[in-house]
N, C-alpha and C positions, 0 to 999 in steps of 0.2 A: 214812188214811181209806179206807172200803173203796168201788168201785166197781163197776156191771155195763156188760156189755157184750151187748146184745138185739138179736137182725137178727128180721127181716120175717116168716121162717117159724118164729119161735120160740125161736129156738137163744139159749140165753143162758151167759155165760162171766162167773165171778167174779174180781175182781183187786182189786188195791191204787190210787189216785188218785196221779197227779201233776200236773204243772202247773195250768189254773185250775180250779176245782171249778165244779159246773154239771153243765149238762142239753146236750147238741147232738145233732142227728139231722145226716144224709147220707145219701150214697150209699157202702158200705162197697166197699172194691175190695183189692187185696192188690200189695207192691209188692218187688219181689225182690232191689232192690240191698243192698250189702252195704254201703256208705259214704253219704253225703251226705244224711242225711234232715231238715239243716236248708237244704239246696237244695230237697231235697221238699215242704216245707212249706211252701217261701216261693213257690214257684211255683203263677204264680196260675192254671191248668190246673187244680189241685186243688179248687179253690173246691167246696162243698158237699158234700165227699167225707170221712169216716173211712179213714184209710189203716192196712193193716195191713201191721207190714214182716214178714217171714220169716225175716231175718236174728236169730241167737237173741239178742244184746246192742247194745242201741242204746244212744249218749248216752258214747261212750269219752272222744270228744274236745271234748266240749262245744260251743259254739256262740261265732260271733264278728262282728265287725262285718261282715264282708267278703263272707260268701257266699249273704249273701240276697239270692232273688232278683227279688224286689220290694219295697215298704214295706210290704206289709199282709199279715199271713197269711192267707191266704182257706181252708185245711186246715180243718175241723172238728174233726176228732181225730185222736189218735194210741195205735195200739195194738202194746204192744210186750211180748215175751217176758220177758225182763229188761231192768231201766234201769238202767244205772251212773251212782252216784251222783257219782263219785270221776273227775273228766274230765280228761284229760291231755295236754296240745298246749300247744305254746309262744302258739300263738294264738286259745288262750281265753280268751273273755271272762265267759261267764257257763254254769253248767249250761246242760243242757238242760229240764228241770224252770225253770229260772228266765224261760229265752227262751219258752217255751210260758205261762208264767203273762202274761209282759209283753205275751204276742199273743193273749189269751183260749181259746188252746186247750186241752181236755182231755185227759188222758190217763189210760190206763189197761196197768197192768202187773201182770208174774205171770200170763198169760195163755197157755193154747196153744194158740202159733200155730199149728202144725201143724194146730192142730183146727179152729181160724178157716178159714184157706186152703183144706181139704178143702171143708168148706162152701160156700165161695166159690168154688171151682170145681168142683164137684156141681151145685150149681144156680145159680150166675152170682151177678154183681153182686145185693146186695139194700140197701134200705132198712137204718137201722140207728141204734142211739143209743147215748150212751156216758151216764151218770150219775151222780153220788155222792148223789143225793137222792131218788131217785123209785124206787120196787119193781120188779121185774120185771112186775110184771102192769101198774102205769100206765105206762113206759115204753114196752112193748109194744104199746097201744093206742095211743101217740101215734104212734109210728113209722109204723105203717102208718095214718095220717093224712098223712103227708105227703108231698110231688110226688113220685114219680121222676123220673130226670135226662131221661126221655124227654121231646120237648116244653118243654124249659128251654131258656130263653135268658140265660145266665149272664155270655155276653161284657159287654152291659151292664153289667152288677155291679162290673167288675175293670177296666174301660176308663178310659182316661185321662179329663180334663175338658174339656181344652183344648190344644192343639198345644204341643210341648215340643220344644226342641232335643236332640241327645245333647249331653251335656255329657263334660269330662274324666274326671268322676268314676265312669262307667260302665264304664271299664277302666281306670281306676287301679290298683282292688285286685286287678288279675290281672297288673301288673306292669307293664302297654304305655303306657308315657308318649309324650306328643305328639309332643316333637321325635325318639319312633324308630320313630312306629308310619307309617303308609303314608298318603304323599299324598292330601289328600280329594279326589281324582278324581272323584265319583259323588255327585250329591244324590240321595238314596233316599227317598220315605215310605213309612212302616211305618205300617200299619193296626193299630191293639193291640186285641185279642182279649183280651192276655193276656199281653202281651210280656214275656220273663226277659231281665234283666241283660245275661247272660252272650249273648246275641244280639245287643245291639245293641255288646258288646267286640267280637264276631266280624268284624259290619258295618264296624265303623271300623277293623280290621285290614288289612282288604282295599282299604279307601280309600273308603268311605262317608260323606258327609257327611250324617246323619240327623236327620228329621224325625219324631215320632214324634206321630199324629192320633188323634182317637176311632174307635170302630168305627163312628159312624152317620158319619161324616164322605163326603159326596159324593163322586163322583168329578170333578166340574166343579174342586170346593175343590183336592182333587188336583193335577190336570191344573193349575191356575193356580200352584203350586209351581214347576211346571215338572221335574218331576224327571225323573232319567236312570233310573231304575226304581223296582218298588212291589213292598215284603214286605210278605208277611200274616202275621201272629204267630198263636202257638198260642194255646190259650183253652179256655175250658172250658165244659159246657152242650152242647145239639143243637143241632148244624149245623144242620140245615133250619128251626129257626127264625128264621135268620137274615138275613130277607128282604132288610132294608137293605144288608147287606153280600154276599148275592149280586146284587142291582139291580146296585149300583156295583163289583162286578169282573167284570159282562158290559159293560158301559160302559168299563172299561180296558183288555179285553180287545182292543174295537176300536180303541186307539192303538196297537198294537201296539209298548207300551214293554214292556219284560224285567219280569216279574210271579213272584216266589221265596215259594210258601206251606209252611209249617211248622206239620202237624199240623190242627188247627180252620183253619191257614191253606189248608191243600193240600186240606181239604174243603169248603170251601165256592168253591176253587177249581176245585173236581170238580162242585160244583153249579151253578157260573156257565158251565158248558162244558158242561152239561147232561146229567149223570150224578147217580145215588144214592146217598146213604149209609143205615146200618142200626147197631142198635147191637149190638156184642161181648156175648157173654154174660157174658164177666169181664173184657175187654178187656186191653189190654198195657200193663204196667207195671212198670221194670224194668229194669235198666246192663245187659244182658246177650242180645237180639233179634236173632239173625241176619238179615241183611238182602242178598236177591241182587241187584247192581247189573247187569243183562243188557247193557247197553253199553259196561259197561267189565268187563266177566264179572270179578267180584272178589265178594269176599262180605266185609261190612263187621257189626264186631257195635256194636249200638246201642243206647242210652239211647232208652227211649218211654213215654208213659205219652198216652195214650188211651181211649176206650168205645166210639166208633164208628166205624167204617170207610167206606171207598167200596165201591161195588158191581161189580168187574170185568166184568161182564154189562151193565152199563148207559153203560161209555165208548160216547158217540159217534163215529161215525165221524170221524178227523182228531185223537183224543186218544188217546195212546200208553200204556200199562201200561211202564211199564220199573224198577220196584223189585218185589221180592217178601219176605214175612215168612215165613222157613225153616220155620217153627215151626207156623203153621197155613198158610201157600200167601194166608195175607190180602195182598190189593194194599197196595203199601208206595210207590207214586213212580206220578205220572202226567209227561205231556211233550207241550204243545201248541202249537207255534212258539216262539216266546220267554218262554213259560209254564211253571213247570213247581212241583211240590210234594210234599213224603215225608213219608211218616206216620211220623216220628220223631225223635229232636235231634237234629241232627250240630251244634249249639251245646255237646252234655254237659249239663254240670253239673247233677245229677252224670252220669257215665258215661264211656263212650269214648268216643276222639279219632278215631275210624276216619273219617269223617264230612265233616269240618270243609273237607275239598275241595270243596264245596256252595256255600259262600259264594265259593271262587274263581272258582265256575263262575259264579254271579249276577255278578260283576264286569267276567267274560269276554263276558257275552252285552250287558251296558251297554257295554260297549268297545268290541267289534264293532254294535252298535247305531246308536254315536256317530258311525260314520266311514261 
């Protein structure tokens, strides 16, 4: 079945349909790893977005129970160069075409990407819809009907219901069984924005015992936890719409418990310390982000995918810049007493491991906290 693929100024691209058929708009953004786009999808950071990979063949290894990174695809679409149809891993379970029909998303292929991505970083992130039903000219008009990410408050959308333990099965599939992963030393709540899997395996590595709340969730509700520190998950939408959840981590701010934000975490942890954020023209996304740690002078490369940034011209005085993004000089890590937060995974999945010393450091600062 044939389908288009229409952004905001026009630009329209012919291809083939796979997964479910249908109509969906987003925000198109372009994403450069080479592996894990059923990690991509499933993370709920994507929520209202068409993703376009760069990589020229997606779909080798099909998709499996194990590396999604939450229950609900929140992806819109997916636009890919070539799809293999033909998937090959001992740990396949279904196509990729099959896992996209089961999670409503569209896709389109035979497309080039080259030509996509040009576009998308010429004139930035744009509105955008994928189709097998509707012409170029009414697709067109709808798209540029609908929101930009600016002004969206997405965290909502993807947040939990109701307070959830971690359970065992959050890093089962990455191999860490109970009796050898690391003492629960540390009750932690995690604010979800948006929270992946593969974050709260990392937490419980380190010796996390995890609580995992909504984003409107108080900080009084918090604080009556009683936890030895507070993650803010990544997520997706603009930051500064996020009033509830800057209220209540200038309010946690004054317990002066250890506070670890990742991404939508680390900016509205930049908001609650009284700094800006703005949105990237095409923003970062992508296993591959050099990233300077100035304190421990190493350069670490990293899995990111974001639209907005903090504004280094607008840290207050007593809040530290201490990461930087090689690639444009974008502020990548702030650091304010027992606060701190980087604008990118060192959880992975997908991407590098370079990172993953982040969460030892959240463990180090509950330690020293503790005594």
């Amino acid at each position: 079945m044939k389908a288009i693929l229409v952004f905001e100024d026009g630009s329209t691209f012919d291809g083939t349909a796979f997964g479910e058929r249908g109509t969906r708009f987003g925000e198109a953004i372009f994403n450069t790893s080479m592996t894990g786009y059923q990690e991509i999808l499933s993370d709920p950071s994507y929520a209202g977005q068409i993703v376009v990979m760069t990589a020229p063949q997606i779909g080798n290894t099909g998709t499996n129970d194990d590396d999604d990174e939450a229950e609900v695809v929140q992806a819109r679409g997916l636009v890919v160069r070539e799809l293999s149809l033909v998937p090959s891993s001992w740990r396949t379970k279904r196509s990729l075409p099959e896992y996209m029909s089961a999670h409503g998303v569209v896709g389109i292929q035979g497309v080039d990407t080259r030509a996509v991505t040009r576009v998308l970083r010429d004139k930035g992130a744009q509105r955008a819809g994928i189709s097998t039903e509707l012409s170029a000219e009414e697709l067109l008009k709808k798209v540029r009907e609908i929101p930009s990410m600016d002004g969206q408050d997405l965290a909502s959308d993807v947040t939990c219901d109701a307070p959830v333990k971690n359970t065992w099965q959050a890093w089962q599939s990455a191999g860490v069984h109970a009796e050898s992963a690391a003492a629960l030393n540390y009750r932690v709540v995690a604010i979800d924005f948006g929270i992946k899997r593969n974050i709260l395996r990392r937490l419980r590595s380190v010796g996390c015992d995890v609580t995992v709340v909504p984003a409107s969730t108080s900080a009084k509700e918090i604080l009556d936890l009683k936890p030895h520190g507070v993650f803010l998950s990544n997520g997706p939408g603009d930051p500064a719409t996020l009033d509830y959840a800057i209220e209540t981590v200038k309010e946690l701010l004054t317990s002066k418990l250890p506070i670890f934000g990742i991404c939508l975490g680390h900016q509205i942890l930049a908001l609650a310390l009284g700094a800006r954020t703005y949105k990237l023209e095409f923003g970062h996304h992508g296993g591959n982000h050099p990233i300077l740690d100035e304190a421990l002078g190493r350069v670490d490369i990293t899995a990111q995918n974001h639209g907005f940034a903090v504004d280094p011209k607008s840290l207050p005085e007593g809040v530290v810049a201490t990461h930087w993004n090689l690639y444009d000089k974008t502020l990548a890590g702030i650091e304010s007493g027992q606060a701190f937060g980087v604008q990118y995974h060192p959880e992975a999945s997908p991407g590098p491991h370079d990172a993953r010393h982040l969460f030892e450091r959240f463990a180090t600062n509950m330690k020293r906290n503790a005594h």
